[in-house]
N, C-alpha and C positions, 0 to 999 in steps of 0.2 A: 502579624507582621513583625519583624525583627527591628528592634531598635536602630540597632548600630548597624549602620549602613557598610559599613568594611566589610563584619560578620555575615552579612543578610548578602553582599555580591559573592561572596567568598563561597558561600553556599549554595547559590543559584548554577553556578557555574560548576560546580560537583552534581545538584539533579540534573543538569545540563548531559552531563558525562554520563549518567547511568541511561537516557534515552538514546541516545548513539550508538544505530545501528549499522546494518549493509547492504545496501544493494538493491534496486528495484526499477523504476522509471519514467521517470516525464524531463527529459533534458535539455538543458538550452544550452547550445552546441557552442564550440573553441571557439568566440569569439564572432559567433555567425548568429547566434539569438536562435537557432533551430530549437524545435520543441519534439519531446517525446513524453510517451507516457506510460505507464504498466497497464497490459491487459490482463484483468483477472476473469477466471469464467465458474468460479463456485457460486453459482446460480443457478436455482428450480428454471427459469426460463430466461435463458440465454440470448441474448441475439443473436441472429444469425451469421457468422464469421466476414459475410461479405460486405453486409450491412458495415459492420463494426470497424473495416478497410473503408469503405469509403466518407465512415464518420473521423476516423483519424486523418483521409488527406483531406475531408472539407475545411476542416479545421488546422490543417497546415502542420500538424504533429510530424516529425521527422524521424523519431525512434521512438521504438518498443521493446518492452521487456517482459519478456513472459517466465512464467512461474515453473515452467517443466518445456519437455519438447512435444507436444502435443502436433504432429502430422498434419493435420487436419490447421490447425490454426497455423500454422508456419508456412504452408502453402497457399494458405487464401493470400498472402502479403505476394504471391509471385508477382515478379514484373511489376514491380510494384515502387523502388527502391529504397521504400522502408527502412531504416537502419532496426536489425532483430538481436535481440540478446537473447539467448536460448540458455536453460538451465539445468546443472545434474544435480540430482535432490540428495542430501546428504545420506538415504539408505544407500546408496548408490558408491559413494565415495569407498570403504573397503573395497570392494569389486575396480573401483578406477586403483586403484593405489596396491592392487596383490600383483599388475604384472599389466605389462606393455598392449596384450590383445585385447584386454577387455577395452582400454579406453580409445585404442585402436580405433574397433569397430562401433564403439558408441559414436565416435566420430562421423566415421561414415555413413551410419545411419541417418544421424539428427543433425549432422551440419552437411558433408559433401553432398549426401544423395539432393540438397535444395538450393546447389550453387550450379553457376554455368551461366552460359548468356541466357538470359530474359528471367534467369532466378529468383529465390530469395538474398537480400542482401544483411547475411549472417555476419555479425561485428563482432560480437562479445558471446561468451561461453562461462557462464557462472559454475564453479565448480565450489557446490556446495552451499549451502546459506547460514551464515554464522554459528560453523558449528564449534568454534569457541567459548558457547553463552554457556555461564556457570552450570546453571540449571539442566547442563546435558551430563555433568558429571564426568568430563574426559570421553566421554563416547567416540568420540570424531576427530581426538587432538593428532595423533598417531596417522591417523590417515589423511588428513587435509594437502597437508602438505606434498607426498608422495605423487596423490591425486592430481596436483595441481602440476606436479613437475612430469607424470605421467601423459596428461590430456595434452600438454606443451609440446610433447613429445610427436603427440599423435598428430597435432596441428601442423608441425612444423614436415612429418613424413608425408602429408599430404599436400604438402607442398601451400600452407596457409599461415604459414609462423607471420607475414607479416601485413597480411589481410583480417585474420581472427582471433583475437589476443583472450587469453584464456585469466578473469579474475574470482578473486575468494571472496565472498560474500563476509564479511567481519561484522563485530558488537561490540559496544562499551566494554564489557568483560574482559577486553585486549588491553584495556586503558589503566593507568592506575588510578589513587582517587585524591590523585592533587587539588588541591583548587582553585588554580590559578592555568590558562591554556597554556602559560609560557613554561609549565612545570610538567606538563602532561607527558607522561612515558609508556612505553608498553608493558604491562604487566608482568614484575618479574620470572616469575616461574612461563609464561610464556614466550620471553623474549625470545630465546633462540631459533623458537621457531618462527616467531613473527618477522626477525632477519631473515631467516631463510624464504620466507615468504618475498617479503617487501626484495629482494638481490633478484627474486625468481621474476615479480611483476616487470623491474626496474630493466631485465635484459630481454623483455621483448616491446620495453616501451609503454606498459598497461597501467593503465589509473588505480588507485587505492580508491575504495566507494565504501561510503558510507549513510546509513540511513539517521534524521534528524528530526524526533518527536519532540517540538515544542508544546503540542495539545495534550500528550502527554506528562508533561511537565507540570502544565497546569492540571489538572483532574485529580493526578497522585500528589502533587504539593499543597496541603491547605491553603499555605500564606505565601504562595508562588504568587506573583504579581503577576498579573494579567497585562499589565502595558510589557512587560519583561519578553512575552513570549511572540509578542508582534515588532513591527518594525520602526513604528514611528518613534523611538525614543524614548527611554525609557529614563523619570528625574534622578535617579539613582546606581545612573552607570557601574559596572566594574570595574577598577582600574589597575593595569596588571605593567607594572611599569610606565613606558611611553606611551602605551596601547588601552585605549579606552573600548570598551565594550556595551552599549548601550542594548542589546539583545540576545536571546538565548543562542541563536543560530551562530552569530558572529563566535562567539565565546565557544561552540564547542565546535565549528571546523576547526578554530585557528587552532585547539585542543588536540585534533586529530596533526593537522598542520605539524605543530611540536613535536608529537611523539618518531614521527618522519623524519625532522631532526635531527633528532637527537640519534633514532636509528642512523644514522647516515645519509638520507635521501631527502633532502634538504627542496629538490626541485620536482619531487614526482606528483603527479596530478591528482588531485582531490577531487574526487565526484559524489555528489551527494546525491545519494540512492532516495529509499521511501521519504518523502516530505510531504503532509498536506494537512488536510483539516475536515473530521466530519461533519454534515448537517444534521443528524439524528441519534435518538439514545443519549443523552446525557444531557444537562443543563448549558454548557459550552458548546456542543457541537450543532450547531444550528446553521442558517443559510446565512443569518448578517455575519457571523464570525471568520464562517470558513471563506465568505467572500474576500471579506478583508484583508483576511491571511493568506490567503491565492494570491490577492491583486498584489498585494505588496509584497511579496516573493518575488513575484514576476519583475516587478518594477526595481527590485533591489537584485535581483540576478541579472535584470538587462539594463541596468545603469554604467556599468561597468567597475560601478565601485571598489566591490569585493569587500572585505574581511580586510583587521587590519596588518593582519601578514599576512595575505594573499589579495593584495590590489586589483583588479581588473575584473572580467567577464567571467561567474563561474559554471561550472556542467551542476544542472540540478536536475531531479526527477522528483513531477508531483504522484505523490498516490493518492485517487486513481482514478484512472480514468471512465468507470462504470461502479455502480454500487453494487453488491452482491449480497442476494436475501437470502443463502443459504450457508453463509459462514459460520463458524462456531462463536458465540457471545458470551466463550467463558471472559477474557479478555476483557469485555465490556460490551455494553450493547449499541456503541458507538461502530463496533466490529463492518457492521453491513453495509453502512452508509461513509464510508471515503470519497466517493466517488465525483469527479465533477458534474458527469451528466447521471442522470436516475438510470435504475435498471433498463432501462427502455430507452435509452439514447437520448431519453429529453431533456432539453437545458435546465438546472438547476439553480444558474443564478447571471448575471452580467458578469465578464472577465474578457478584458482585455489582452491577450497574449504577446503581443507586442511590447509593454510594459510603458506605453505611452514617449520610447525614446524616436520613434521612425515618426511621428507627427500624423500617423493615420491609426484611426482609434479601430480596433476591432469587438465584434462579439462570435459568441463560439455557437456554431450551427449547429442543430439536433440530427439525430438520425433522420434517416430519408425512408420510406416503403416499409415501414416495423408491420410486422403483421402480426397484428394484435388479435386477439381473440373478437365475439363480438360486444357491440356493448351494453352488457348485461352485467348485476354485481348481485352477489347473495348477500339478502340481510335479515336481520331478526325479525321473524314474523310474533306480535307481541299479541296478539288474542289467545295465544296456545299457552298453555299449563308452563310456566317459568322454571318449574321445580329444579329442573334438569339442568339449567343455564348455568351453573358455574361449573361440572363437570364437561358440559361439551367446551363451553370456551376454551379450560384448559386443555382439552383434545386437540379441538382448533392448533392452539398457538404454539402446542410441543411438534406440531407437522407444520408448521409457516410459522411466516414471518411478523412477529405480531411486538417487535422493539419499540416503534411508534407509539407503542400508548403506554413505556413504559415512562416513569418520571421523568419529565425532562423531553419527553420526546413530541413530538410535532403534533403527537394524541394523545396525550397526556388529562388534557382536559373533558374527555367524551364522558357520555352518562355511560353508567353500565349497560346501558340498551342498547348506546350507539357503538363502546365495546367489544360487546359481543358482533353485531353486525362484522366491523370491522374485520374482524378475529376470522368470521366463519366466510368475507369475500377472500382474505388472505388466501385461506383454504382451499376454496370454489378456483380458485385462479389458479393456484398452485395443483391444481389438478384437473390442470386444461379446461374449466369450466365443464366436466364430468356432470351430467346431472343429478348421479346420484354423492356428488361431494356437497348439492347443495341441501340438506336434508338438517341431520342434528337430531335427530328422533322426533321430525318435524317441526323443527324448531325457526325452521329457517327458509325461505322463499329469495326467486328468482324475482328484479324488477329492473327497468330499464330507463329508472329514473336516477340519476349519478346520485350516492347519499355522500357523498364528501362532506364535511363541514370545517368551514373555514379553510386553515393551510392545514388539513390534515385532509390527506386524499386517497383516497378507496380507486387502488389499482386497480387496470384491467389487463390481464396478462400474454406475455409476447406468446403467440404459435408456435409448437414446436414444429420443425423439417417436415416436408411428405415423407422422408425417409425412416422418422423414428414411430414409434407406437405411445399412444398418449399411458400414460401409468395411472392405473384405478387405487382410488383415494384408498390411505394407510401403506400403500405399498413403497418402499423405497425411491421409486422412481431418479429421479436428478436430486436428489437429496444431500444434506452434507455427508453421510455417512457412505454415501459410495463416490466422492470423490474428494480430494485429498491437497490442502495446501501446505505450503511448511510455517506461511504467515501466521495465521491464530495461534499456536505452541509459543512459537517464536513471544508473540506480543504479551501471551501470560509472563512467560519467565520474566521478559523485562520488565513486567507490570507490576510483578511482587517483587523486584530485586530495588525497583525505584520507588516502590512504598516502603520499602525498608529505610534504604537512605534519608527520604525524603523526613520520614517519622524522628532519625536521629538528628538531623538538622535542625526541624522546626516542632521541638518537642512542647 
């Protein structure tokens, strides 16, 4: 920890800045407490899309924001009146930004073809997702912008300029590295176009969004204070003039807020994208933490308080709303587990969504009819020749999901017998309970006796559709390598850019 408490806020509020991302969704609405949240589907076993609609309205969610325009998922929301934020992936962005038809008809594809009476109700059109972040080396500087005034273009021929506002997905990397929010500016060398941006949002009325890793904050900061990155107060405020800052959150909107400013747009809306907190993979990310950090988001988003230059009710979005066991965990192995509810729609922890201002306390209801496999789990069968056992395990765990038992994680503590078990039901399950995924060069047996121990729990895995064909163990199947988020890239860059900083702060 740093002595001097000047140096020590001064510095917190710089790691602050390097996690300040863009864009994503769980929001509680202008002033109305509505809730939304991101659906993600990089998952071996998915829910079912309809399932996952009427887990958002049991639970009162009011917007969604999805990762791409996925057909299939943007029509299960029909008639629905979901507020949907649909998204073009920054491959994408050349092709929107060389000429008028292409983003033309991306339009028409992924937003008009799902409007109309009893619709989809399409709000926002992410065009692109932080492709400012250092780490892309200029790839996407050139094109964002065109893109963005391109898709505007197309919204507005369709007659939807003031129904679908088209925004840019931003990063820390736009920021400079002042230390103080009241100092914060846009990144020299990128300013002109972040004007051009910020003139382009401001003339159809569109919010600036930004994503807010405080968990990140703490994991890449050694001597990152842990009271710093929740709400309740922290004894060692920031204090940036008149404006006291007692949490990381507060300290890098108002960060964002400034730079706004100072561009000129003094009044335009801050919406805070990815926000949340994982239960798995890492020593932090657990159920009492990320509770905490849910509940008190919530409570401090629907208090009305706000930030101390931005008073009142603001737009937030948790990430997220399901955990996904086939992410990439270069990142960290916290990657899979964001999620409020488990892969399976089941509740993960008590939360309030209300924020305890309306005087009626809520809790958040599980999925309804998951069709689960049955219930059977593969485990180590330990009379057989062990020889083989750390060879298959690692086979196991490079095909599933086996984060859980890594440090810190919720199996952390298993013997290597139980381990293994673990490792090889991941498997069994990740391969539709296949009967030959549950083998190991006979290492491994079927039982129908739950082997969970303690809070470490041995899935049983969601069904896939009658429509699809189960995939035979080793094959690709729903695996992460055949489908594609822009999130995990995204979160390395930031993850080495805020270990950087973090290391020259608190050397």
């Amino acid at each position: 920890m740093v002595a001097v408490a000047g140096r020590q806020a001064l510095a917190f509020a710089r790691v602050a800045a390097v996690v300040l991302l863009c864009i994503t969704g769980w929001q509680l609405g202008k002033g109305n407490g509505e809730l939304g949240v991101n659906w993600g589907t990089i998952s071996h076993d998915p829910l079912p899309n309809n399932i996952v609609v009427k887990l958002l309205q049991d639970n009162n969610f009011a917007k969604v924001k999805l990762f791409d325009a996925d057909p299939n998922v943007i029509e299960s929301m029909r008639g629905t009146n979901l507020e949907v934020m649909v998204a073009i992936t920054n491959d994408m962005l050349a092709a929107m930004a060389a000429g008028t038809d292409a983003a033309a008809a991306w339009v028409k594809q992924n937003v008009t073809a799902h409007l109309g009476s009893g619709g989809v109700n399409i709000k926002y059109v992410a065009v692109g997702n932080e492709p400012f972040l250092n780490g892309y080396n200029g790839k996407f500087t050139d094109v964002t912008y065109p893109a963005l005034k391109n898709v505007q273009a197309a919204l507005a021929a369709a007659g939807l300029a003031e129904t679908v506002k088209a925004v840019v997905p931003c990063n820390a990397d736009i920021l400079s590295n002042n230390p103080l929010p009241s100092q914060q500016t846009f990144r020299s060398d990128l300013a002109p176009i972040m004007l051009n941006i910020a003139q382009a949002l401001d003339s159809t009325k569109s919010p600036f969004v930004v994503n807010l890793y405080p968990f990140l904050s703490l994991v890449l900061g050694t001597n990152f204070p842990i009271d710093y990155a929740f709400f309740s107060g922290y004894s060692t405020p920031l204090v940036d003039g008149t404006k006291t800052y007692d949490n990381v959150f507060d300290a890098s909107y108002d960060g964002v807020v400034s730079a706004l400013v100072t561009a000129g747009y003094p009044n335009m809306v801050v919406s805070v994208g990815e926000i949340g907190w994982p239960t798995d993979g890492n020593a932090y990310a657990n159920i009492t933490l990320a509770q905490k950090f849910n509940q008190q988001l919530v409570n401090h988003v629907e208090s009305g308080k706000g930030t101390p230059l931005r008073p009142g009710k603001l737009e937030a979005y948790v990430f997220s709303l399901l955990d996904e066991n086939a992410k990439s965990t270069l990142p960290g192995n916290f990657e899979r587990h964001w999620g409020v509810f488990n892969f399976d729609g089941s509740v993960k922890y008590l939360l309030d969504l209300t924020g305890g201002v309306s005087g009626t306390q809520t809790r958040l209801i599980g999925a309804q009819n998951v069709p689960y496999y049955p219930s059977q789990w593969c485990v180590l069968n330990p009379i057989k020749d062990l020889s083989t056992l750390p060879a298959n395990l690692d086979y196991a765990c490079s095909r599933a999901d086996c984060t859980p038992l890594t440090t810190g994680g919720s199996c952390s503590g298993l013997t290597l017998q139980q381990n293994a078990s673990y490792a090889f039901n991941q498997y069994y399950q990740f391969n539709n309970q296949l009967k030959s995924a549950c083998d190991f060069q006979g290492l491994a047996q079927v039982v129908t006796t739950d082997p969970s121990v303690g809070s470490c729990k041995f899935v049983i895995g969601v069904a896939e559709s009658s429509t699809s064909t189960p995939s035979a163990p080793g094959s690709a199947g729903r695996s992460a390598a055949s489908t594609s988020s822009p999130l995990p890239s995204l979160r390395i860059l930031i993850s080495i850019a805020a270990a950087a900083i973090v290391a020259s702060l608190f050397p």
